[in-house]
C-alpha positions in Angstrom: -20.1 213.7 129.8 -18.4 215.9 132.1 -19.5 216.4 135.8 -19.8 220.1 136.9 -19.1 220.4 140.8 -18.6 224.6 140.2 -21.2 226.0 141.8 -21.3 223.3 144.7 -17.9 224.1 145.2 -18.5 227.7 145.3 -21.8 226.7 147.9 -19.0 225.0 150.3 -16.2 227.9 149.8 -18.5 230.5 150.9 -19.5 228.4 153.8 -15.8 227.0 154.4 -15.2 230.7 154.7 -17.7 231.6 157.3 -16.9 228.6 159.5 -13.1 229.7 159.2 -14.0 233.3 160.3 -16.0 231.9 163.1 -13.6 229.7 164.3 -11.2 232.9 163.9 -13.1 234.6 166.0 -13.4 231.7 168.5 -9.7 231.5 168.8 -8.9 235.1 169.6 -11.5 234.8 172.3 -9.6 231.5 173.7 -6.2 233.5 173.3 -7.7 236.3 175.5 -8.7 234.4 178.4 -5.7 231.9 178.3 -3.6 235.4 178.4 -5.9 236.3 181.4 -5.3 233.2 183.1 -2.7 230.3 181.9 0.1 232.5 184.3 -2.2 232.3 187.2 -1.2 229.6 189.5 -4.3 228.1 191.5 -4.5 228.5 194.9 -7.6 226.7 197.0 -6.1 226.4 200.5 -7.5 229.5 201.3 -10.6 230.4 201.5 -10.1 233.1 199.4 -8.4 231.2 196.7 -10.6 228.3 196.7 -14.1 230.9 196.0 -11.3 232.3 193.2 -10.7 228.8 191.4 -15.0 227.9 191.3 -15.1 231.4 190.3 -13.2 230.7 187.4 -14.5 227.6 186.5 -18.2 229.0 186.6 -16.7 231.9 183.9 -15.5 229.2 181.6 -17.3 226.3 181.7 -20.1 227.5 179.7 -17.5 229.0 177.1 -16.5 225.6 176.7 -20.1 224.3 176.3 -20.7 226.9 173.7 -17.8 226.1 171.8 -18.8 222.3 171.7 -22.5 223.5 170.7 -21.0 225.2 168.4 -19.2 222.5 166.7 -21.8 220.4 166.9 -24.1 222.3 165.3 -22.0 223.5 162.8 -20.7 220.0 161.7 -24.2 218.6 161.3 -24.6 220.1 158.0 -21.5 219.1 156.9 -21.9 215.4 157.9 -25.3 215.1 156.5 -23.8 216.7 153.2 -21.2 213.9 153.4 -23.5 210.9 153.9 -26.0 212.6 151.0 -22.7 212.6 148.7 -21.7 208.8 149.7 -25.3 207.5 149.5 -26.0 209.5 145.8 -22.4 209.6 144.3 -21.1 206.2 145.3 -23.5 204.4 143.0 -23.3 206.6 140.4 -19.8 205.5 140.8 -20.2 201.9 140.7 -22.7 202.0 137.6 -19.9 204.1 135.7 -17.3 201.5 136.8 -19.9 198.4 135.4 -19.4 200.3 131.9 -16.2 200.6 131.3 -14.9 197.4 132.9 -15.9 194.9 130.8 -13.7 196.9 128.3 -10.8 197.4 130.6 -10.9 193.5 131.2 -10.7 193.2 127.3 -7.4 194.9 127.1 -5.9 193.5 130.4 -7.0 190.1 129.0 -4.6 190.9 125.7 -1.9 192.6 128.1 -1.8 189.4 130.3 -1.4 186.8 127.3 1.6 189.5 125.5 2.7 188.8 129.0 2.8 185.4 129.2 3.7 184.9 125.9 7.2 187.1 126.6 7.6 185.1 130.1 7.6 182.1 128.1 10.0 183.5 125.8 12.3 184.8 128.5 12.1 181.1 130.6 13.1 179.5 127.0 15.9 181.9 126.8 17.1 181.0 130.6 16.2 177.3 129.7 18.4 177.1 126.7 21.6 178.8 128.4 21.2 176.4 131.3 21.0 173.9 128.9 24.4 174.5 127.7 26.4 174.9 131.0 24.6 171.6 132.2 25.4 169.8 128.5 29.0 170.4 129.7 28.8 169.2 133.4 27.2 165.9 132.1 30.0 165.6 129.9 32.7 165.6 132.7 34.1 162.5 133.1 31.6 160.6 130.9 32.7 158.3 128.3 33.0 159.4 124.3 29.8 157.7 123.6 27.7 159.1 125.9 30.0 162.7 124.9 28.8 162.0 121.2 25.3 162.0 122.2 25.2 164.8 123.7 27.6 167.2 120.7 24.5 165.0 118.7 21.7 166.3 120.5 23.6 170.2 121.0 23.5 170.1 117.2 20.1 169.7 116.8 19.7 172.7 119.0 17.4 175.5 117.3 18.6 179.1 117.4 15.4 180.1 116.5 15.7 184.4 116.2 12.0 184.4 116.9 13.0 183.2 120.2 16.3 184.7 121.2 15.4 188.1 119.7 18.4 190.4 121.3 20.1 187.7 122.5 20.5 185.8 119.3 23.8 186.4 118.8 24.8 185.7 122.4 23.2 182.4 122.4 25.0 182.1 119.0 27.9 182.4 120.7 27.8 180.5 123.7 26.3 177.8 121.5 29.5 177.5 120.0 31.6 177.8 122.7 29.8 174.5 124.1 30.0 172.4 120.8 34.3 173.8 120.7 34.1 172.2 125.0 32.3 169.1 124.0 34.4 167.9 121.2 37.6 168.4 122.9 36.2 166.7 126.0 35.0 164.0 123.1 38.4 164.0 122.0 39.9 163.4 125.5 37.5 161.0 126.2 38.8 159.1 123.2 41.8 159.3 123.8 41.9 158.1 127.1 39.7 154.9 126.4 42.3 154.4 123.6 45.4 154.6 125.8 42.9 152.0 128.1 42.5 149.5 124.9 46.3 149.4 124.5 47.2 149.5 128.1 44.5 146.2 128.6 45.6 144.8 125.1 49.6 144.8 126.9 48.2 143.7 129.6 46.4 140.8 128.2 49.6 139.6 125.9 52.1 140.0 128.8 49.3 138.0 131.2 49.7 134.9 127.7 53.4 135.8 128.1 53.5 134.8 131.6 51.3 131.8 131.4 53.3 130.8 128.6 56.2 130.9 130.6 54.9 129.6 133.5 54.0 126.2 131.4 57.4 126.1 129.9 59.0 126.5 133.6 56.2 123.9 134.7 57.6 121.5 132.0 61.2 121.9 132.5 60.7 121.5 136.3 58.5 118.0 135.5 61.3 117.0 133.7 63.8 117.7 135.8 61.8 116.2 138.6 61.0 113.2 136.5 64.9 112.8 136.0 65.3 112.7 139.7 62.6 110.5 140.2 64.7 107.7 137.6 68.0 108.4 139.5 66.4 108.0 142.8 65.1 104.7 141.5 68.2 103.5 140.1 70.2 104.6 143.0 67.7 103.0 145.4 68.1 99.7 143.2 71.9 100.1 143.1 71.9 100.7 146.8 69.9 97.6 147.0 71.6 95.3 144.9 74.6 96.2 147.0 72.9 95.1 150.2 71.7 92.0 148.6 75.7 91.4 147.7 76.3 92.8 151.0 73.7 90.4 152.4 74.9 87.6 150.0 78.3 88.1 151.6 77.3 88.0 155.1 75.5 84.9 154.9 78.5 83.3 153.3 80.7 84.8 155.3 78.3 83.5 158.0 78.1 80.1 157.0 81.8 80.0 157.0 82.1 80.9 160.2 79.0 78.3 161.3 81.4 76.0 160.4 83.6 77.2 163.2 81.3 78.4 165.6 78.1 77.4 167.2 75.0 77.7 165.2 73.5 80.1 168.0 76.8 82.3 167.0 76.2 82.0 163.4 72.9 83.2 164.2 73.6 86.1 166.1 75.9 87.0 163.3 73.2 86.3 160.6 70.9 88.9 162.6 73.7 91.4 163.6 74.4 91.7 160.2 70.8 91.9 158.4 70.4 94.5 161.1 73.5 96.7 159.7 72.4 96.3 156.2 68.7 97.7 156.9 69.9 100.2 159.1 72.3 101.0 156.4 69.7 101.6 153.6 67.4 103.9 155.8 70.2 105.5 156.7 71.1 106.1 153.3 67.3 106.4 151.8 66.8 109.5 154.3 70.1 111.1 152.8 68.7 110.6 150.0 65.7 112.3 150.4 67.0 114.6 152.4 69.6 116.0 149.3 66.3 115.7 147.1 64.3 117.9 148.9 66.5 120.3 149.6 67.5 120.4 146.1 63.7 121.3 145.3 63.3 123.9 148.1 66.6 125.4 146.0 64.8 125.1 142.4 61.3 126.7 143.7 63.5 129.3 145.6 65.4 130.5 142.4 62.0 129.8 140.0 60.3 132.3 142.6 62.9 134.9 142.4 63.1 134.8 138.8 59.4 134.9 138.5 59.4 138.2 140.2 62.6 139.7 138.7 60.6 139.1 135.6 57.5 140.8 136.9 59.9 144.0 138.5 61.7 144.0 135.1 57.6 144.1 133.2 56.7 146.6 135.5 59.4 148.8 134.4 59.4 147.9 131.3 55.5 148.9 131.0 56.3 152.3 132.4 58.7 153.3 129.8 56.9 152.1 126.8 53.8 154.3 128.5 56.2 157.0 128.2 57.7 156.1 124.9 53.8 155.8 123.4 53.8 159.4 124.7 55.9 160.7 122.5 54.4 159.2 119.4 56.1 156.2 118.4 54.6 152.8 117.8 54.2 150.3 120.8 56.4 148.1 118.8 59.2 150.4 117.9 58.7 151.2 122.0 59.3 147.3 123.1 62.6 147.3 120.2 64.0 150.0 122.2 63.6 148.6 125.7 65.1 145.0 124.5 67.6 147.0 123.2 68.5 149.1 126.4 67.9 146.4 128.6 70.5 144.0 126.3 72.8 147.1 127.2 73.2 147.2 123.0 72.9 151.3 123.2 76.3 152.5 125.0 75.7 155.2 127.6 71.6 153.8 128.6 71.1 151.9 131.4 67.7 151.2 132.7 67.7 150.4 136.9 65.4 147.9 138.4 
C-alpha cells in the first residue's frame, strides 16, 4: 500500500500560492504607507498637528482591521484542514502502528537477549582480568599455603575461546603472567618461612644451650656455696673451741688468782673475761660474714657479666651465621667457622664484640 498525497498537495500549492501573492500584495501596500509615514515625526501640541495625528490614525486603523480579517479568514480553512488531517490521519496512524508492532517487539525481543548475552560476555571478560590482578594482591604478604591455593585455584581457570573471543590470546597471556608472579611469590614465601624454621630452630637450641648452662653455673655455684657453708662451720667451731680454751684459760687463770684476791675480784675477772670472749666471737662472726657476702656479691657480679658477654658474643655470632647461610653453606659448616674465628685459629680474622 502506498499513500498518494499528489493531488492534495497540488490542492494546497495552488492555494499556498494565492495566499503568498496576497500577502505580496499586502506587503507592498504596508511598504507604501510606512514610506509615507515612518519619517514623519508626530506633532499634537498644536492644534494643527494633533487633528493631523487622528487623521492618520482614522486612515490606518481600518487597514489594520482588514489585514487581521484577512488573516483570520484566510487561516480558517487552513486550521479546519489541519484538525480534519489530525482527527482522520492520526488513527489511521495508530492502527498501522498496532500492526506492525507486535513484529517490531519480536525482533527487539531477539536484539535485547544478543545483547544481554554479549554484556554478559563482556562483564565475564572484565571479571576474569580482575580476577587476576586481585589473585596477585591477595598473594602479597600471604603465607606459601595460602599462595598454593590460590596458583591451585588460577590453574583451574578456563580460557574458554567461546568466552574471550578476540581477547583470547590476551587473557592467555596475562593468565600466564599471573601463574610466572604467583610462583615466585610462592617461592619467596617459602623461603622466607624456611629461613623462619631455622632461625626459631637456633633459637630454640641456643635457648637449651643457655638453660644448660645456666644449670651447670647453678651447680657449680651450689657447690661452691656449700663449700663455704662447711668452712664457715668449721671455722665457727674452731673459733669456738678456741674461746672454750680461751674460756678454760680464764677461769683457771681466774681461780689462780681467787686464790690471791677476793672472791668479788675473781668475779669481776670471771665476767670481764667472758665478756671479751663473746664480744670477741661476734666480732669475729660479723667478719666473717662480712668477707662471705662480699665474696658472693663478687661471684654473682662476674656470673652476670659472663652471662651477658655470652649473650653479646650469641648475638653476634647469630648474625654472621645469618650471613654465612646467605651465601649457601650449611648452618653447621657456618658455626665451624665462627668457633674457628672466634678461637682466633684463622690468622688475619678477627671478629669485634
Amino acid at each position: 500500500m502506498k499513500i498518494n498525497t499528489e493531488k492534495t498537495e497540488i490542492a494546497l500549492k495552488t492555494a499556498s500560492t494565492e495566499v503568498s501573492n496576497f500577502a505580496v500584495n499586502a506587503e507592498a501596500e504596508v511598504k507604501a504607507l510606512e514610506s509615507k509615514y515612518a519619517t514623519v515625526v508626530p506633532i499634537a501640541t498644536t492644534k494643527e498637528g494633533y487633528a493631523h495625528c487622528k487623521e492618520v490614525r482614522r486612515e490606518l486603523m481600518p487597514i489594520k482591521a482588514d489585514l487581521e480579517k484577512a488573516r483570520k479568514l484566510l487561516k480558517a480553512p487552513i486550521l479546519a484542514a489541519g484538525k480534519l488531517l489530525d482527527s482522520t490521519l492520526n488513527p489511521l496512524g495508530e492502527r498501522i502502528e498496532t500492526l506492525y508492532k507486535p513484529f517490531e517487539n519480536a525482533y527487539r525481543e531477539v536484539d535485547t537477549a544478543i545483547e544481554r548475552k554479549k554484556q554478559a560476555r563482556l562483564d565475564a571478560i572484565a571479571n576474569a582480568f580482575k580476577q587476576f590482578d586481585e589473585a596477585i594482591i591477595s598473594a602479597s604478604g600471604e603465607s606459601s599455603t595460602v599462595i598454593q591455593v590460590l596458583i591451585d585455584d588460577m590453574a583451574d581457570f578456563d580460557l574458554n575461546p567461546k568466552v574471550f573471543a578476540e581477547r583470547t590470546e590476551e587473557a592467555a597471556t596475562k593468565h600466564g603472567e599471573v601463574m610466572t608472579k604467583l610462583t615466585s611469590l610462592l617461592q619467596l614465601a617459602t623461603n622466607q618461612e624456611e629461613m623462619e624454621a631455622k632461625q626459631a630452630e637456633m633459637a630454640e637450641r641456643e635457648a637449651k644451650i643457655a638453660e644448660a648452662e645456666a644449670k651447670e653455673q647453678a651447680r657449680i655455684d651450689k657447690a661452691e656455696q656449700d663449700k663455704k657453708d662447711i668452712e664457715f662451720a668449721e671455722e665457727n667451731k674452731r673459733q669456738a673451741e678456741q674461746r672454750q680454751k680461751e674460756m678454760e684459760q680464764a677461769r683457771e687463770d681466774a681461780r689462780k688468782g681467787a686464790e690471791i684476791k677476793a672472791k668479788e675480784q675473781y668475779e669481776q675477772q670471771l665476767a670481764q673475761a667472758e665478756q671479751k670472749a663473746k664480744d670477741q666471737a661476734e666480732a669475729a662472726t660479723r667478719a666473717e660474714r662480712a668477707r662471705i657476702e662480699a665474696e658472693q656479691a663478687k661471684q654473682d657480679a662476674e656470673a652476670k657479666a659472663r652471662e651477658e658477654n655470652r649473650k653479646h658474643k650469641a648475638k653476634i655470632h647469630n648474625d654472621i651465621l645469618t650471613h654465612f647461610l646467605n651465601t649457601g653453606i650449611t648452618e653447621t659448616q657456618g658455626k665451624e667457622l665462627i668457633k674457628l674465628i672466634a678461637n682466633k685459629a684463622v690468622n688475619n680474622i678477627r671478629i669485634n664484640y
